[in-house]
Biopython code that builds the backbone (N, CA, C, O; Angstrom):
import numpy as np
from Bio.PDB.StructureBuilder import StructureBuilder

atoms = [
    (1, "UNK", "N", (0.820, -1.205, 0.000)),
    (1, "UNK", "CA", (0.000, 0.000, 0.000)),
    (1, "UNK", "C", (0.863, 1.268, 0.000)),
    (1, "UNK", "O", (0.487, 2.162, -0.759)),
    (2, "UNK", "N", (2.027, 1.494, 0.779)),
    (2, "UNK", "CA", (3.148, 2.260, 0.833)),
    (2, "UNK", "C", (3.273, 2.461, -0.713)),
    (2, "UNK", "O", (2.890, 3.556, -1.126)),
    (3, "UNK", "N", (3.730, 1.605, -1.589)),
    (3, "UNK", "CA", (4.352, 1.882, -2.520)),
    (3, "UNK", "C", (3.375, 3.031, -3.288)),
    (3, "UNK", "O", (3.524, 4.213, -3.595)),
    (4, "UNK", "N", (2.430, 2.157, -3.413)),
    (4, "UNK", "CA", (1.288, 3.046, -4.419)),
    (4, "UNK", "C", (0.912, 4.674, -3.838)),
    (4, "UNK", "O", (0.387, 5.657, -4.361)),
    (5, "UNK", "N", (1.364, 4.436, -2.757)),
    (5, "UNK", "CA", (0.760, 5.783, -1.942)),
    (5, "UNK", "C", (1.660, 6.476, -2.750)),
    (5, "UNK", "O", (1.284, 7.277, -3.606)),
    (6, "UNK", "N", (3.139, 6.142, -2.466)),
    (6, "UNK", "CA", (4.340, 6.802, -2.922)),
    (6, "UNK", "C", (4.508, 7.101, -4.505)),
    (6, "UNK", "O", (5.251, 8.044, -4.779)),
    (7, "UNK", "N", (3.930, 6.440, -5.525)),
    (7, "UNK", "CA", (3.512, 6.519, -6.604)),
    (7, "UNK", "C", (2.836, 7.667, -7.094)),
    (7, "UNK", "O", (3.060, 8.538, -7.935)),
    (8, "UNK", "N", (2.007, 7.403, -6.352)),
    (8, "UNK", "CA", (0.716, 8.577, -6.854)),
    (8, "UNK", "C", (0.960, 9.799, -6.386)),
    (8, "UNK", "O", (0.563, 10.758, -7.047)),
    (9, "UNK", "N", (1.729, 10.024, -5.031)),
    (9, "UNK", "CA", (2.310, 11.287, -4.757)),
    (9, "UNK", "C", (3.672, 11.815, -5.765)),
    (9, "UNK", "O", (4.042, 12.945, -6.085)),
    (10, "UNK", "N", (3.988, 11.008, -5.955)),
    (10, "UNK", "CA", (5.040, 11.148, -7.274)),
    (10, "UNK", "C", (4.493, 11.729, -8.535)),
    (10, "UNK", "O", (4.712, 12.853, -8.986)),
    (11, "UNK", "N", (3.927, 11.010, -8.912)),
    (11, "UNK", "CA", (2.858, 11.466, -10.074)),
    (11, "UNK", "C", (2.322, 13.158, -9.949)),
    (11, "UNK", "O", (2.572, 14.163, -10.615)),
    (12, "UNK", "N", (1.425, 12.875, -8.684)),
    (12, "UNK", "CA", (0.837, 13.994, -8.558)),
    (12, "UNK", "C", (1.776, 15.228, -8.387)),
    (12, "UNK", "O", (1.418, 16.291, -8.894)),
    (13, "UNK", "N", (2.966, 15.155, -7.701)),
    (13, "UNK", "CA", (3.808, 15.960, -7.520)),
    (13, "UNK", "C", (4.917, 16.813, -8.745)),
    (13, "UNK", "O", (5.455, 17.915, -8.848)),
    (14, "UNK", "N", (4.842, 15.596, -9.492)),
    (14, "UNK", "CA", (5.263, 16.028, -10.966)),
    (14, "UNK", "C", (4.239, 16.422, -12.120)),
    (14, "UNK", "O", (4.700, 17.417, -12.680)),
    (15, "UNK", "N", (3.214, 16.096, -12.612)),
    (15, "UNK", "CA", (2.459, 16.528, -13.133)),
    (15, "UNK", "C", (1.970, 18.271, -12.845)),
    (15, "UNK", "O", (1.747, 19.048, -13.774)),
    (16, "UNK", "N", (1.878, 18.621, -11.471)),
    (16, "UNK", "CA", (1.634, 20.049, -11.185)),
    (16, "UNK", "C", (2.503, 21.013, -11.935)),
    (16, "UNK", "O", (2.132, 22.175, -12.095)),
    (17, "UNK", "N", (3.160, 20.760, -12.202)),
    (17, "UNK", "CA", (4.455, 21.440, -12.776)),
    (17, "UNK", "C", (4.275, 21.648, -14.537)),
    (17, "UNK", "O", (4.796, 22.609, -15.102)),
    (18, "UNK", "N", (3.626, 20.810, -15.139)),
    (18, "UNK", "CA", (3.376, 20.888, -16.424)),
    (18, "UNK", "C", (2.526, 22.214, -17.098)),
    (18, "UNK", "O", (2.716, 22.933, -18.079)),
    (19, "UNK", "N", (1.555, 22.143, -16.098)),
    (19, "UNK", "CA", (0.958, 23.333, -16.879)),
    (19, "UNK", "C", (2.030, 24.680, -16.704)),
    (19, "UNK", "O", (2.213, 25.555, -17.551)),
    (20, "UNK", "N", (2.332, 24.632, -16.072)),
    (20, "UNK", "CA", (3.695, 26.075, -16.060)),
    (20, "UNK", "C", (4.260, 26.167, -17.203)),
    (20, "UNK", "O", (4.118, 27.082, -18.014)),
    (21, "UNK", "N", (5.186, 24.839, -17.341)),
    (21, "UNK", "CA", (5.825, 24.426, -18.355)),
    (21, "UNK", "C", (5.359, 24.974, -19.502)),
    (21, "UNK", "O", (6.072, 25.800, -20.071)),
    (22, "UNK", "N", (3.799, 24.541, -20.174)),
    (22, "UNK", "CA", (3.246, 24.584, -21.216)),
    (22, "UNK", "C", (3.231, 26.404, -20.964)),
    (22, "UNK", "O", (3.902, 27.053, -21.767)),
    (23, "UNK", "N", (2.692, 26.946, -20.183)),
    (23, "UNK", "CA", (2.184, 28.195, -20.557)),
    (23, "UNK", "C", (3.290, 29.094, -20.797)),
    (23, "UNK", "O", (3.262, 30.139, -21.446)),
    (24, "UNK", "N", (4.597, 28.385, -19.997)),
    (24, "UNK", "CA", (5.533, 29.411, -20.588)),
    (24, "UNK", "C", (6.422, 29.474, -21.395)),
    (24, "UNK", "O", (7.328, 30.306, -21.448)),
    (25, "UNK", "N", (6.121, 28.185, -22.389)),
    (25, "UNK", "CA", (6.768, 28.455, -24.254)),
    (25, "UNK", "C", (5.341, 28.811, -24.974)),
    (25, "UNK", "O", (5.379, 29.384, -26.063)),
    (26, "UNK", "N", (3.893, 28.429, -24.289)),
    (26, "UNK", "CA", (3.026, 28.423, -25.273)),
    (26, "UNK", "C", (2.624, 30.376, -25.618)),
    (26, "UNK", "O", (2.228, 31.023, -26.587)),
    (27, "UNK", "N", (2.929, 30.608, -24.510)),
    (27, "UNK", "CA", (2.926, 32.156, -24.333)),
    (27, "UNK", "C", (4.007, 33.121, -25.135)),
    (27, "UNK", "O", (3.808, 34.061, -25.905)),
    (28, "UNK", "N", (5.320, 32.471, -24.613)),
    (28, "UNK", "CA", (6.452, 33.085, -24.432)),
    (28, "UNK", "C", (6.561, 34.456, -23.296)),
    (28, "UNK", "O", (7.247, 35.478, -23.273)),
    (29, "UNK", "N", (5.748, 34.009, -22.609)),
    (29, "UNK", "CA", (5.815, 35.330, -21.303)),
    (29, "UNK", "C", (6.222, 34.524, -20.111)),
    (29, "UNK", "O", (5.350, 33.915, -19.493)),
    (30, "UNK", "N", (7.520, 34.466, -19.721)),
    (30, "UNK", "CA", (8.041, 34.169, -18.329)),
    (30, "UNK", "C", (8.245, 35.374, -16.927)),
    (30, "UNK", "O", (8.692, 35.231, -15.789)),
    (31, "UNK", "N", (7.773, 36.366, -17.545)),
    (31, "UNK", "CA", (8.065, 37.712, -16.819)),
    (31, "UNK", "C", (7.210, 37.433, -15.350)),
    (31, "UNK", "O", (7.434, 38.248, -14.455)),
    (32, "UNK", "N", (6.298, 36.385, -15.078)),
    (32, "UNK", "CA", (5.767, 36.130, -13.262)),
    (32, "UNK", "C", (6.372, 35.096, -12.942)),
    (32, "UNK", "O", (5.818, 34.396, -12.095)),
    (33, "UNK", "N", (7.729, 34.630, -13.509)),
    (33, "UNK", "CA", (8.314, 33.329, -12.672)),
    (33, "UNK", "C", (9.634, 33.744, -12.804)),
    (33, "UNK", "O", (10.213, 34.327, -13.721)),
    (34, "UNK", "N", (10.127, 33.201, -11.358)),
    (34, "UNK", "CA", (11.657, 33.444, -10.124)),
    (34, "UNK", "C", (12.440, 32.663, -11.154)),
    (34, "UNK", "O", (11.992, 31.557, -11.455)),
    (35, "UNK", "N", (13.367, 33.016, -11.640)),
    (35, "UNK", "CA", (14.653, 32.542, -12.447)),
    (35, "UNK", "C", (14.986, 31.647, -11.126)),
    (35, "UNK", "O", (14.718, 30.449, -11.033)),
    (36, "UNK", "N", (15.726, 32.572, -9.948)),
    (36, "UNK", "CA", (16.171, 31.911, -8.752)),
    (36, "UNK", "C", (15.441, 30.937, -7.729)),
    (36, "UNK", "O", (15.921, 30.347, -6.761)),
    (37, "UNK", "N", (14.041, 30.939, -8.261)),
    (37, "UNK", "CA", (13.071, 29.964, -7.508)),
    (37, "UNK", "C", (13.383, 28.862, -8.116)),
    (37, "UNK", "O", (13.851, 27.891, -7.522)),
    (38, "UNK", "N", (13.143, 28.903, -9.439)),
    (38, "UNK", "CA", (13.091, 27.756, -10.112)),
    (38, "UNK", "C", (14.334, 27.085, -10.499)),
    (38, "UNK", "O", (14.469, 26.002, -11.070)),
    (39, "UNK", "N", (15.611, 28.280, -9.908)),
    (39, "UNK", "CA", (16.558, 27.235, -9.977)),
    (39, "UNK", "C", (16.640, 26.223, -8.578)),
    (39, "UNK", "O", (17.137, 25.100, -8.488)),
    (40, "UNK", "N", (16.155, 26.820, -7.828)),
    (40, "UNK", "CA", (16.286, 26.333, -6.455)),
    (40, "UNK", "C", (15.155, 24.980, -6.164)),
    (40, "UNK", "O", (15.236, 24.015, -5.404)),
    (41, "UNK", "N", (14.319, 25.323, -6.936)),
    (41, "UNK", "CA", (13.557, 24.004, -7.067)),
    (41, "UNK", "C", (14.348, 22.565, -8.197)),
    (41, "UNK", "O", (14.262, 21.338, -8.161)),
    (42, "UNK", "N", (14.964, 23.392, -8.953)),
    (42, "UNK", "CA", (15.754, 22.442, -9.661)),
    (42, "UNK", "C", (16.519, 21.704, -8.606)),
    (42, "UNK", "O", (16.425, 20.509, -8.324)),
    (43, "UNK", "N", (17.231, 22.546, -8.111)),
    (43, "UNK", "CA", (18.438, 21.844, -6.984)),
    (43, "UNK", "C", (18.008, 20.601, -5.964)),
    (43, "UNK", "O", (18.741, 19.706, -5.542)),
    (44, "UNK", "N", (16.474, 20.836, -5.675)),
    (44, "UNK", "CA", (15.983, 20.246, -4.681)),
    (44, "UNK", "C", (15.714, 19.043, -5.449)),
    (44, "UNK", "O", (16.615, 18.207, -5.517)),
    (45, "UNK", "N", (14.413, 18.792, -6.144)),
    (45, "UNK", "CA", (14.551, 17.895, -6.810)),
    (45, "UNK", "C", (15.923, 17.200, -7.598)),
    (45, "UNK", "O", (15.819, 16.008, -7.885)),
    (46, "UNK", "N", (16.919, 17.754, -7.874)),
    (46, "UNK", "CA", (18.296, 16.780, -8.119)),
    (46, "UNK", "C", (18.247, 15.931, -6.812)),
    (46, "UNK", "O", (17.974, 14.734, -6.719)),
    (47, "UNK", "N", (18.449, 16.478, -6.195)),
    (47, "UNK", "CA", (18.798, 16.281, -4.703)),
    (47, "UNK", "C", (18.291, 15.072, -4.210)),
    (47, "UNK", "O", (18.859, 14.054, -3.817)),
    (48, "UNK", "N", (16.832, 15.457, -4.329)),
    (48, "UNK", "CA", (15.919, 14.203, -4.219)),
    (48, "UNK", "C", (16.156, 12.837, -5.340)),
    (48, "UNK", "O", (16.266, 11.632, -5.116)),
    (49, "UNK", "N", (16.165, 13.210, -5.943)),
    (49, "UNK", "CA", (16.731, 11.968, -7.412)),
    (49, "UNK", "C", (17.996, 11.578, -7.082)),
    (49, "UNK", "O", (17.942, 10.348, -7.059)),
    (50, "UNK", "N", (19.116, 11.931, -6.811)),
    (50, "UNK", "CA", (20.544, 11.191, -5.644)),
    (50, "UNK", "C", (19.786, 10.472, -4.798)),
    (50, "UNK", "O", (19.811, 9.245, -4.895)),
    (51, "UNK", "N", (19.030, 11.065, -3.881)),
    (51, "UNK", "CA", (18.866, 10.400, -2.742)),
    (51, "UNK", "C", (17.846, 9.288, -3.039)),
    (51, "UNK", "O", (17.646, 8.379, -2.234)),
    (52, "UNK", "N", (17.206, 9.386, -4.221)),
    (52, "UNK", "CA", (16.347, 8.316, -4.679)),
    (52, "UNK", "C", (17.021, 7.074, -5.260)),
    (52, "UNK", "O", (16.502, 5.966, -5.395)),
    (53, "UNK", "N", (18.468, 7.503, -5.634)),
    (53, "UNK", "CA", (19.079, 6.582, -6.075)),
    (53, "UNK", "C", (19.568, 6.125, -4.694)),
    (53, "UNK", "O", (19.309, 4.948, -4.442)),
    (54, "UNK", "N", (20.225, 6.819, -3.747)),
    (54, "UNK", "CA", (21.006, 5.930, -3.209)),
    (54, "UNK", "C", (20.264, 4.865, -2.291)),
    (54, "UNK", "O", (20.851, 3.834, -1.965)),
    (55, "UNK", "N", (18.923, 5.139, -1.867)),
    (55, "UNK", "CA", (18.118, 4.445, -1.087)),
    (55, "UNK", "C", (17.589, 3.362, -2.025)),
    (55, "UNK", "O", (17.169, 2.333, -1.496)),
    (56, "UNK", "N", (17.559, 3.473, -3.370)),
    (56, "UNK", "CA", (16.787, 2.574, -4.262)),
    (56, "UNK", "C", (15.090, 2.544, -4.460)),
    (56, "UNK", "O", (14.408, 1.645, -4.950)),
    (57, "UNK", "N", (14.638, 3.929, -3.869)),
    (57, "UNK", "CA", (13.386, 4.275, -4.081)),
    (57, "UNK", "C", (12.650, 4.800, -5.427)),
    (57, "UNK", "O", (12.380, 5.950, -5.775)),
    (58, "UNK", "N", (12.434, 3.616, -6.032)),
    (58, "UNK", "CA", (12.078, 3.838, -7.399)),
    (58, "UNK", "C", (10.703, 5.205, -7.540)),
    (58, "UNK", "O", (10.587, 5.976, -8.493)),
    (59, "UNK", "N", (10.027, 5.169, -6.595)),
    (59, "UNK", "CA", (8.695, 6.065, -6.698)),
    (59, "UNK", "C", (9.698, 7.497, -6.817)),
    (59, "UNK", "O", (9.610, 8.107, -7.882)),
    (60, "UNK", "N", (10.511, 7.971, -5.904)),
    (60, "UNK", "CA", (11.881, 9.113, -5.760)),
    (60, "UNK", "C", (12.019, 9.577, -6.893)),
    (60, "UNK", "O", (11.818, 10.724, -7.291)),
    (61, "UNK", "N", (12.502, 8.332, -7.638)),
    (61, "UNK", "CA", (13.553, 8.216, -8.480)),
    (61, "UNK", "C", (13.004, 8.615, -9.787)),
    (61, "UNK", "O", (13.664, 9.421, -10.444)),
    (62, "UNK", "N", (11.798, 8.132, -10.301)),
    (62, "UNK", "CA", (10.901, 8.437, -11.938)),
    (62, "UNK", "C", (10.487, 9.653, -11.298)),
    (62, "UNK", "O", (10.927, 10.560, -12.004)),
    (63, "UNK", "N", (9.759, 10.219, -10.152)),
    (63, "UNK", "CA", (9.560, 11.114, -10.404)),
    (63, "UNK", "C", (10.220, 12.323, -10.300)),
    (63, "UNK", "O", (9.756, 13.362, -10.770)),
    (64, "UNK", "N", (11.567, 12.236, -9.549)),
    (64, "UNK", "CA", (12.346, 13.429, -10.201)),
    (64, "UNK", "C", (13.479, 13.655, -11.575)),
    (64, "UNK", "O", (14.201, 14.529, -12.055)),
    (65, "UNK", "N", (13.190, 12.640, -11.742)),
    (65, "UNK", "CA", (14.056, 12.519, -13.123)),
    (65, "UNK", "C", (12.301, 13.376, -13.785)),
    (65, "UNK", "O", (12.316, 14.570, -14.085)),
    (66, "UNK", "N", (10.998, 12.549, -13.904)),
    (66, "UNK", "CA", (10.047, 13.894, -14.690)),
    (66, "UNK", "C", (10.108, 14.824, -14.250)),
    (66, "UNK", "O", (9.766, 15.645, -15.102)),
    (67, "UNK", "N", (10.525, 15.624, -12.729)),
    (67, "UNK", "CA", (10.629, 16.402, -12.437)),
    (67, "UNK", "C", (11.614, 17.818, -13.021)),
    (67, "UNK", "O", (11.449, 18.922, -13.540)),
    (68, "UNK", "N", (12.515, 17.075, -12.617)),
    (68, "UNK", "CA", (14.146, 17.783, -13.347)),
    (68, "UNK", "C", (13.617, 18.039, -15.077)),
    (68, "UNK", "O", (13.671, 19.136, -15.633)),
    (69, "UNK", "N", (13.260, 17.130, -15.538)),
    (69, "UNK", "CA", (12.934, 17.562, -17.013)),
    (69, "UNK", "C", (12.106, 18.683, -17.238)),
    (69, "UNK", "O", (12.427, 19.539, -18.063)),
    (70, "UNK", "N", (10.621, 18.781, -16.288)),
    (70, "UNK", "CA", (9.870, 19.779, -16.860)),
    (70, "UNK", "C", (10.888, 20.886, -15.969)),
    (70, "UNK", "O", (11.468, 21.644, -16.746)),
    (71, "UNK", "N", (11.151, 21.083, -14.828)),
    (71, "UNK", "CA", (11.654, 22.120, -14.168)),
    (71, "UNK", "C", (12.906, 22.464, -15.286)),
    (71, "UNK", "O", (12.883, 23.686, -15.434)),
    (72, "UNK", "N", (13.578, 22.094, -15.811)),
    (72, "UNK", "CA", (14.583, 22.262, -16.553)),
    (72, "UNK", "C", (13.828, 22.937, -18.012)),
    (72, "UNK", "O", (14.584, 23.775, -18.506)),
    (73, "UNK", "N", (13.054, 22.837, -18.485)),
    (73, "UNK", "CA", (12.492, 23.384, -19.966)),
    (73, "UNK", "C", (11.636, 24.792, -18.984)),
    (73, "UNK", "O", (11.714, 25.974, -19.319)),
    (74, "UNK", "N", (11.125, 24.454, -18.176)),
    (74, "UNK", "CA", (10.496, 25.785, -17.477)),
    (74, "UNK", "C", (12.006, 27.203, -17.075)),
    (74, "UNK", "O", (11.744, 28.396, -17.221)),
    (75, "UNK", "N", (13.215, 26.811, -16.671)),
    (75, "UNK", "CA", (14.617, 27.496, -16.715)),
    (75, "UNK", "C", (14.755, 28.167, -18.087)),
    (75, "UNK", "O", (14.998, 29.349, -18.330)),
    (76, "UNK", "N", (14.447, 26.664, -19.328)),
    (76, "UNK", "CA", (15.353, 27.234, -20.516)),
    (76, "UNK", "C", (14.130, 28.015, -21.090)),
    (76, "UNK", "O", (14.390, 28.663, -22.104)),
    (77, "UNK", "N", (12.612, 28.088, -20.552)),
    (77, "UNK", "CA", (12.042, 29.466, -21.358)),
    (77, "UNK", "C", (12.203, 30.296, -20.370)),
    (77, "UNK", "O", (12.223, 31.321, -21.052)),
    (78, "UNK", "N", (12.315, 30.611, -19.459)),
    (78, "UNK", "CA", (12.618, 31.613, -18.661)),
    (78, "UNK", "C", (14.145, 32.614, -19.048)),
    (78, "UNK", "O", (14.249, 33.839, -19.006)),
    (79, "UNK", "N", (14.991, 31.793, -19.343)),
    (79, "UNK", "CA", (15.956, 32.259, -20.111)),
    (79, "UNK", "C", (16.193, 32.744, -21.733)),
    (79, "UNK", "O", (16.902, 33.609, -22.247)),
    (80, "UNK", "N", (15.082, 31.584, -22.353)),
    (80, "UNK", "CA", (14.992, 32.292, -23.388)),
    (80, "UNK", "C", (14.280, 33.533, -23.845)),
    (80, "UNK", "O", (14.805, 34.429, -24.506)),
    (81, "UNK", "N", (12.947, 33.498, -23.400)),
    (81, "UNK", "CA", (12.080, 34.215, -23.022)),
    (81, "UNK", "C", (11.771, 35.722, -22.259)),
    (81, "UNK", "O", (10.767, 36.414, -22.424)),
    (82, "UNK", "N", (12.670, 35.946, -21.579)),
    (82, "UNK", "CA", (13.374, 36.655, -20.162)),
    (82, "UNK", "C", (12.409, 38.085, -21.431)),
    (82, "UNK", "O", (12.395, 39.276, -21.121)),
]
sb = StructureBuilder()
sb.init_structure("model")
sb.init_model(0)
sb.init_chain("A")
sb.init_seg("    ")
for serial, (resi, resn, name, xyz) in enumerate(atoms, 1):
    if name == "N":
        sb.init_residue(resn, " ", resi, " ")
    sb.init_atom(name, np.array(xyz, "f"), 0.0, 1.0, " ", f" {name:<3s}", serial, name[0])
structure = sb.get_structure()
């Protein structure tokens, strides 16, 4: 039951992040989002994905690797975009 719990909070925790994602190449307006937030959320989630590896917590682990991806394209329109 653990696992699935851990699953779906994974899921759910990464998915929130998408619509950002989308609105800010579909726009090209990044001008209401923290360059420095969102690097700092990057950092965390790495962070969490190490530590998902080193414990072997696969639920951790997929979802900050989706994590790092959308948080990472949400950086590169923020930068491109700026």
């Amino acid at each position: 039951m653990e696992l699935y719990v851990g699953y779906i909070a994974a899921f759910m925790g990464t998915i929130c992040w998408l619509p950002q994602a989308w609105k800010a190449w579909a726009s090209r307006d990044t001008s209401g989002l923290s360059l420095p937030a969102n690097l700092m959320f990057l950092l965390t989630v790495s962070l969490w994905f190490v530590y998902g590896l080193m414990v072997g917590d696969w639920p951790i682990i997929i979802a900050n690797i989706c994590a790092i991806l959308i948080v990472l394209s949400i950086v590169a329109a923020k930068l491109r975009y700026k």
